[in-house]
N, C-alpha and C positions, 0 to 999 in steps of 0.2 A: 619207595622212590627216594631219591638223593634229593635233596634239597642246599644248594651253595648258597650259607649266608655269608653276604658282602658289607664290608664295612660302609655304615650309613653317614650321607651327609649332617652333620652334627653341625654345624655352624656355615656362617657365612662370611664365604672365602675362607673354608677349611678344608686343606687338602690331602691331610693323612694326620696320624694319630697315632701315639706310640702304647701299646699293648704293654699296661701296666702291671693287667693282675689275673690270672682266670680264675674263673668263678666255677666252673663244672671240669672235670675229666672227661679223657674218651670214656666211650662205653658208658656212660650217663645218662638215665633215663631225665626228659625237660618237656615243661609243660610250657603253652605260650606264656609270654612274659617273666620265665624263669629268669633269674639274673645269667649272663654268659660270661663277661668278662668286663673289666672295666679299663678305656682309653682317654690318655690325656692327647688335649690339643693346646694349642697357644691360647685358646679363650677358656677353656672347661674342663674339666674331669668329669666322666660321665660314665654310668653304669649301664651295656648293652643290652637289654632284654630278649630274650628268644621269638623270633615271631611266629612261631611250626612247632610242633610237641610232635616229639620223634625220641631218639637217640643219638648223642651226639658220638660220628661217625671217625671223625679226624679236625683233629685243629692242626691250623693253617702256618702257623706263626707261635714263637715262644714270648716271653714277658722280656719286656724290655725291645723289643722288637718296632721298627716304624711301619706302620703299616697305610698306603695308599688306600684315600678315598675311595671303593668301587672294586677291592680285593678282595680275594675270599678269605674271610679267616677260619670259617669251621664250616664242614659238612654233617649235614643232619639227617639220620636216617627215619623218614617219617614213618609215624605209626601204619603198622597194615605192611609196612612196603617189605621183599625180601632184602638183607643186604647186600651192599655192593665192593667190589674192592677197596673202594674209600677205606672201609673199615678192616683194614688188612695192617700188618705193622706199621705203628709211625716209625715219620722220619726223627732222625736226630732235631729236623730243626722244626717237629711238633711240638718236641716233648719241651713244656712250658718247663723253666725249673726255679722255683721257689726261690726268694731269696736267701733262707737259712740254706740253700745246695753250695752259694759261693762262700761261706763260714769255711776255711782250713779244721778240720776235725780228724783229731788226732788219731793214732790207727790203733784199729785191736788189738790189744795183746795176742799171741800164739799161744796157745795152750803145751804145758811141756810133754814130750811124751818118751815113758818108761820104756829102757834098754830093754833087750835080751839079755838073761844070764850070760855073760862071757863077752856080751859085745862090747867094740871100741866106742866111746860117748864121745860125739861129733860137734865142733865146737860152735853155737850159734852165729849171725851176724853178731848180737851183741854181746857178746860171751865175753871174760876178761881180758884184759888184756896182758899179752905175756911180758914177762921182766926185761927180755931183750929187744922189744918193740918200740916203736914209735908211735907217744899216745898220742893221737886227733887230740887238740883242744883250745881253745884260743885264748890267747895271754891273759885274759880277765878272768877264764875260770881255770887257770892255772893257779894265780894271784889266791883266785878265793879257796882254792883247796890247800895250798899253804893255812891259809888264815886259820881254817877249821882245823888244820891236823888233818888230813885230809890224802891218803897215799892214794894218788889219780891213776898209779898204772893196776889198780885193783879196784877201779869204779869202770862199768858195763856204760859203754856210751850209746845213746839212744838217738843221737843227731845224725844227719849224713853221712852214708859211709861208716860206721860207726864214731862219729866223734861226740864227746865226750860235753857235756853241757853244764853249765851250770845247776839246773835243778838236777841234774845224776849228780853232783856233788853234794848236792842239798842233803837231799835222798839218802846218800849214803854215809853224811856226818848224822843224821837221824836215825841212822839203822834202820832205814825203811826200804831197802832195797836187797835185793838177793846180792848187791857186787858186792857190798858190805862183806861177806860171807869168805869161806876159805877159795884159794884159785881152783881155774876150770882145772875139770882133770884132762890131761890131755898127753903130750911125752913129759917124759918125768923132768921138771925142774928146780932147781934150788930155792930150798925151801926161804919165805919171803919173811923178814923180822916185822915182829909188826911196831904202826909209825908210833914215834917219838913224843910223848906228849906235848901241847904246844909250854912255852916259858911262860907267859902270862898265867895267874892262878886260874882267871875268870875266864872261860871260854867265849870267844866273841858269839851275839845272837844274830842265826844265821836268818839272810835275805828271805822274803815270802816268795813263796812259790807261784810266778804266774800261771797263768793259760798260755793257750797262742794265739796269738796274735787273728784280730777279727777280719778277715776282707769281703765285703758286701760291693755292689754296683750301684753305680749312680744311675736311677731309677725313677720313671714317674715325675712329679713335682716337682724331686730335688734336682732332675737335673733339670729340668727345664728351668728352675731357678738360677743354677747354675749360668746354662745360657743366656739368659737374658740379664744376669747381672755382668758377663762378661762383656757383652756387649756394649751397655751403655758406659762402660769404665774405659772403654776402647774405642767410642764412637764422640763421646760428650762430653767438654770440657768442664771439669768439676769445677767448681770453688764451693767454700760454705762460709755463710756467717749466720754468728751466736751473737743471743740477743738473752739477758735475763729477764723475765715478765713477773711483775708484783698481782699475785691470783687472791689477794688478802683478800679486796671486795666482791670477788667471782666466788669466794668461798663464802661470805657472806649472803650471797642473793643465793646462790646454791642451797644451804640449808634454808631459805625461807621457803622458796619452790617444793623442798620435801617437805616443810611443816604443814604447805597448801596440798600435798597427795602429787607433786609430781617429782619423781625422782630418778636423777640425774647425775653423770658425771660431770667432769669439765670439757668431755669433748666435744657437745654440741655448742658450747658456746665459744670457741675456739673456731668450729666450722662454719658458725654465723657471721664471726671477725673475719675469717678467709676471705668467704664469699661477698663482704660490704668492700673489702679493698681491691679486691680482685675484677670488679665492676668499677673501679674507678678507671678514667682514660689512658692515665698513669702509669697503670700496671696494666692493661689489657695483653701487650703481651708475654704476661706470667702465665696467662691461663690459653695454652695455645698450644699446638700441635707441632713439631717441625719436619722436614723431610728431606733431608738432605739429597739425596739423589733428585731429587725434580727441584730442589733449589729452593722450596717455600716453608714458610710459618701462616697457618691458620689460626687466627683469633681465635676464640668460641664467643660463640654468645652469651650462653649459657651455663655455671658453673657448677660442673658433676664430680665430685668428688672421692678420689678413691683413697677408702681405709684399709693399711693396712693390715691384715688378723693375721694371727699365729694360731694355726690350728695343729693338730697332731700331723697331719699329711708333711707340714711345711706353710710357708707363707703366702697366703693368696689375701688378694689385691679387690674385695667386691665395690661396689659403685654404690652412691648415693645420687640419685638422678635431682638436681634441678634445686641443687639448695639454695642459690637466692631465693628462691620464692615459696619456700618453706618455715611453716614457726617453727619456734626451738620446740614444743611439745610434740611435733609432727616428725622434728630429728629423732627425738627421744626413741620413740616408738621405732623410726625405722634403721637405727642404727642397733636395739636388741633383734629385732628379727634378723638384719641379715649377720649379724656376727653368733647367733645361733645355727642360722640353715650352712656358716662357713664350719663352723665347729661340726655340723653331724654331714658334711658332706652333701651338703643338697643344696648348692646356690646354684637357681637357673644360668641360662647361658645368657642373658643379658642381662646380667649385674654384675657381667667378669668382664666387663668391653669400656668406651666410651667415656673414660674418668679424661679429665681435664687438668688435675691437677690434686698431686696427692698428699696426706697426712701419713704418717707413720710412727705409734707410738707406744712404751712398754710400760708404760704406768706405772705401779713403783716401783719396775724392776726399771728405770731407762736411768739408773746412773747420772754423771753430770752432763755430758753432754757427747754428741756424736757426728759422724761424718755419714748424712744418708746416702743415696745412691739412686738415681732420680731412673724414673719410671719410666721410661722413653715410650712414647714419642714426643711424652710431656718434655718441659724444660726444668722445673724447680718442686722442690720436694719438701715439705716440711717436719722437723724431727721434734715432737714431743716427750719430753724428759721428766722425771719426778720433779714434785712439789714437795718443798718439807721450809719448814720454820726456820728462817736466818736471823741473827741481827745488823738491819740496816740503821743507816743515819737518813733520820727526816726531819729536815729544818735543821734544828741544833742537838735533836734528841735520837739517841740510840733505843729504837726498837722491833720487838719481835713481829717479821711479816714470814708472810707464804709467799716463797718465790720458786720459779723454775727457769730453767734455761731452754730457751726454743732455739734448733739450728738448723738452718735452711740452706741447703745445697740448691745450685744451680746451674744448666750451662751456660758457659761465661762465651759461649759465641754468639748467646743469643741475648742475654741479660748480661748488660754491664755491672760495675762492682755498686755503684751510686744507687743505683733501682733497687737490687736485689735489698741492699742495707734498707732505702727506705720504707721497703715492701715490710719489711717485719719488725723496724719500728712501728710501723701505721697501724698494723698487726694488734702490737702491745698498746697503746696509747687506748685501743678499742678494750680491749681487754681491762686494763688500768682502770677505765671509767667508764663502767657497765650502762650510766646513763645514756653514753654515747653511742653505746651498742643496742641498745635498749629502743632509738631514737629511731634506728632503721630497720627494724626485726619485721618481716609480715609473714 
């Protein structure tokens, strides 16, 4: 018996899903819960399991593919059952095709094959080229076959139509190619002098030899990154401001916390600073949703925080639910578990939703400083940068602190320039004097 499995509602107000990867072939023996294929949507990456142990009969749909909620994508021929046409040739637009299929790979050589005694030798596509011809080759590897000493109308071109390339010049200043060699035999022509040696004593050392050129498709994550970064750069009025943060005394209390057994980065206490200013009246709407077509900005109430991780997929975005009213030892914990479950692929679908307003940061790769790119449908984004030892002036004396530069982009249709700046001095000051931050921690 056929069995059509349809793609399942995977989220809420999720309407399709783009087919990023198949997990099984046709003709694939699958037991329930076998992995089938994995589909991204705007909230999730998620791996589909089989629900029926059969054979899988035909898929529906290739990689890269969008696929509507409530479609079929694969037919299952279940145990016991005879098969049914389902399982008859796919279509072109079954056959899933890997991403290494869009890789340009370059073609097989032809094997030569040995004349007949007496026969005439027929001259290949890329067979020499004759003295009275006109050689394919474009002015740069003209140039370099000069350079080499290099006679081009006796190098076998391997490009379009036969022309003439630079690595066939390569090739052939190394003696590693057959054009190198005496001309095709073909009607008898005047015999060719061989070239000139170049005037310079020292031969110039010739270019490396590339590949070709890689072409892959925008795919899964990347492109939905793609999307949704295009959007908000085309939706939301940027601006950023950079602020430098003195982390001398955060570094400070940070190695006591590990001397007591709890250890930590600087990002939880960076998110504790967020969330005490982001609750103030002030800023309330930093921490807010906007929507331009229906005309409104939603406050929140409460500040969910999203981090963002760099995993091998691409960049996803999980949530920290409800960090004003979390201790820093309760961040601790929950910002290794979910930047683990991001790195192996396995963050549920509600810790990919609901952030209120995001962090973004590369630790000691983030350089001096940067222009984020806010997370719509939030308004302001905040960009954490390395930490390293300056010398500043305090008081009258020149000395060595730990500072970083934080830069906070925003939309400036919704946060004026005055807010935004005060928003991440208020930021630093907390930072600055950990007492202060200390003062409102629960």
């Amino acid at each position: 018996m056929a069995f059509e499995f349809k793609l399942p509602d995977i989220g809420e107000g999720v309407v399709e899903g783009e087919l990023t990867k198949w997990l099984v072939d046709e003709g694939a023996e699958v037991a329930e819960d076998t992995p089938l294929f994995e589909v991204l949507t705007d909230k999730v990456s998620a791996v589909i399991p089989s629900p029926r142990r059969g054979r899988v009969a035909k898929r529906h749909f290739g990689e890269g593919d969008v696929v509507p909620v409530g479609a079929v994508v694969l037919t299952i021929e279940e145990s016991g059952a005879a098969p049914t046409a389902a399982a008859s040739a796919p279509t072109a637009h079954a056959q899933a095709a890997p991403i290494a299929s869009y890789v340009a790979a370059p073609a097989a050589p032809v094997a030569p094959v040995a004349p007949a005694a007496g026969a005439t030798i027929a001259a290949p596509v890329t067979a020499l080229t004759q003295a009275n011809e006109r050689v394919r080759a474009a002015p740069a590897t003209r140039k370099l076959a000069r350079s080499l000493g290099v006679d081009i109308t006796r190098v076998a071109g391997t490009g379009d139509h036969g022309r003439v390339t630079q690595e066939d010049v390569t090739r052939a200043h190394a003696g590693a190619s057959p054009a190198a060699a005496a001309p095709r035999a073909s009607a008898p022509t005047a015999a060719v002098a061989p070239p000139r040696a170049p005037a310079t004593p020292a031969a110039p050392v010739a270019p490396t030899a590339l590949g070709a050129d890689e072409v892959t498709k925008l795919l899964g994550l990347r492109r939905k990154i793609s999307e949704r970064m295009r959007h908000s750069r085309d939706t939301a009025a940027h601006f950023t401001y950079v602020d430098e943060v003195d982390f001398t005394a955060i570094s400070a209390l940070k190695d006591q916390l590990r001397d007591a057994g709890l250890r930590t980065t600087y990002l939880p206490f960076v998110m504790k600073a967020v969330a005490i200013v982001l609750q103030r009246p002030e800023f309330h709407s930093l921490n807010a949703h906007v929507d331009y077509q229906a005309g409104t900005l939603t406050k929140k109430a409460g500040v969910h925080l999203g981090i963002a991780t760099a995993t091998d997929a691409g960049l996803l975005v999980p949530v920290v639910q409800d960090v004003h009213g979390k201790s820093l030892r309760t961040l601790v914990g929950e910002l290794s578990a979910v930047a683990d479950a991001a790195r192996a692929n396995a963050l549920p679908v509600a810790s990919l939703s609901g952030s209120t307003f995001t962090i973004t940061s590369l630790g000691k790769a983030g350089g001096m400083f940067a222009t984020p790119i806010i997370n719509q449908p939030e308004v302001a984004i905040l960009g954490l940068h390395k930490i390293e030892k300056r010398p500043v002036v305090v008081g009258d004396a020149i000395v060595i602190r730990e500072r970083m530069y934080m830069s906070c982009s925003f939309d400036h249709r919704i946060i004026d320039g005055h807010i935004g700046a005060a928003f991440v001095q208020a930021v630093r000051e907390l930072l600055e004097a950990p007492a202060l931050l200390l003062a409102d921690l629960r």
